[in-house]
C-alpha positions in Angstrom: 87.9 83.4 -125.8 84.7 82.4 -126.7 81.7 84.5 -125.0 80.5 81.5 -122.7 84.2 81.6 -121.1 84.6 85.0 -120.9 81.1 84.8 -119.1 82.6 82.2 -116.3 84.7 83.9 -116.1 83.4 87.3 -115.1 80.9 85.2 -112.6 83.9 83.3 -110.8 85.5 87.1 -110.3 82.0 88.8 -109.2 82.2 85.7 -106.8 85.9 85.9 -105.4 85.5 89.5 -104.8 81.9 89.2 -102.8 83.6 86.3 -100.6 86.7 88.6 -100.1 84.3 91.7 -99.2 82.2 88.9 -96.6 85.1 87.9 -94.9 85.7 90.9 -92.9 82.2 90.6 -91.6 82.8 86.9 -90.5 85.6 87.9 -88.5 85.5 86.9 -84.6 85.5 89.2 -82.0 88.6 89.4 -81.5 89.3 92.1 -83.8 87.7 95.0 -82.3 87.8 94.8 -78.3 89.5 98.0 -77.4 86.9 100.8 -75.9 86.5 104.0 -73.9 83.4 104.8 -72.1 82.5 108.2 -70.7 81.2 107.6 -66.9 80.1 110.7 -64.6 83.4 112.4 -63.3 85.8 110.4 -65.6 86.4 107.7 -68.3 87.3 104.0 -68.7 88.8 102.6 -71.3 90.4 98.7 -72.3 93.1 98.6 -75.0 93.1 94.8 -76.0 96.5 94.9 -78.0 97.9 95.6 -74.7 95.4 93.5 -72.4 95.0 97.4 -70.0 92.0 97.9 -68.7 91.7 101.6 -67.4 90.3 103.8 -65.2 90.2 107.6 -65.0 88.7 110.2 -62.6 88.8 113.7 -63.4 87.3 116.4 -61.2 85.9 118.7 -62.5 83.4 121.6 -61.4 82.2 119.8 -58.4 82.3 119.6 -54.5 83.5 116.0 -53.8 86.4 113.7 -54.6 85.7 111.9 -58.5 86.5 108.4 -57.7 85.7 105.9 -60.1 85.2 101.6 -58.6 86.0 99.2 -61.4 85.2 95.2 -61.0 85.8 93.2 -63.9 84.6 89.8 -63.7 84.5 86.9 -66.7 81.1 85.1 -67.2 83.1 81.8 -67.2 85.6 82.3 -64.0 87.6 79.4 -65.1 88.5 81.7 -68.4 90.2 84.9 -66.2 90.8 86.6 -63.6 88.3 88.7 -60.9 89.8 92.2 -60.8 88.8 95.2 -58.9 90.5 98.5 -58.6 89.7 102.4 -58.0 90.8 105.3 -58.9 90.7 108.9 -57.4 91.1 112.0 -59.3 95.0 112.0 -58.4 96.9 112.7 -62.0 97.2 109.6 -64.3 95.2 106.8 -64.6 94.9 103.5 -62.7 95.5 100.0 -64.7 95.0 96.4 -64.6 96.0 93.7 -66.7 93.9 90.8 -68.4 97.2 89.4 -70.1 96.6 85.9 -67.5 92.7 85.8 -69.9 92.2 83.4 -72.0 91.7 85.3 -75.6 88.5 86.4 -76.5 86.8 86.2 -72.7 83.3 87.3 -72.5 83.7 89.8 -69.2 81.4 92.2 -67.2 82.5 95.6 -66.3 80.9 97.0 -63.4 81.8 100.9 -62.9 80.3 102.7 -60.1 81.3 106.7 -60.2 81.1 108.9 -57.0 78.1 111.3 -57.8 77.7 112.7 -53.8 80.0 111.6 -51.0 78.1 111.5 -47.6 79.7 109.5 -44.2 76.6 109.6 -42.3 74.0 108.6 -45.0 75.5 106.9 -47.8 77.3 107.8 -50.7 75.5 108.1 -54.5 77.4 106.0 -57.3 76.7 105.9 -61.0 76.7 102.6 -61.9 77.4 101.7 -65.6 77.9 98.3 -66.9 80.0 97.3 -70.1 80.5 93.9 -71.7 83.5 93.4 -73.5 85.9 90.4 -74.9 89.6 90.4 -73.9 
């Protein structure tokens, strides 16, 4: 091989191995979806391989119930499903499927967490927001 060739050569393989190290970084959304946020008095978290979205209250150290509120709502409706759910600091945590989204949704996760239950005046909620792709 003459030293022009083996010079190509060694370009064309610099160049295969940058595209192949770029490619990753091109990669859609779809490849890293699944989450867990840390609200006040509990956690939610979405596992896209299984489509779950999660919610978990935990009380701990505090007066009132931990109840966590959870709407989940696409940015294009006509792409998913409007979903809303709670859960109370009972043992487990409460799910809901996106598995009837279209792949790669664009939602909005509101979370609202209990910080000071009160019938007469109001209760306080944490709100927390999280954007997300199914």
């Amino acid at each position: 091989m003459t030293t022009r060739i083996m010079a190509r050569a060694a370009k064309a393989g610099v160049a295969v191995v940058a595209a192949a190290a770029t490619l990753p970084l091109m990669a859609g959304p779809a490849l890293a979806n699944s989450f867990t946020t840390y609200v006040y008095q509990g956690k939610v978290s979405y596992n896209d391989g299984e489509d779950r979205f999660c919610a978990r209250a935990d009380e701990v150290n505090i007066n009132d119930r931990a109840v966590i509120e959870v709407t989940l709502t696409p940015y294009n409706t006509s792409r998913g499903p409007t979903i809303s759910f709670s859960d109370v600091d009972y043992s487990g945590a409460t799910c809901r499927s996106l598995a009837t989204a279209y792949e790669d949704t664009y939602y909005k996760a509101v979370i609202k967490s209990l910080t000071h239950f009160d019938r007469v005046n109001g209760s306080t909620y944490q709100t927390t927001v999280v954007n997300f792709y199914s």
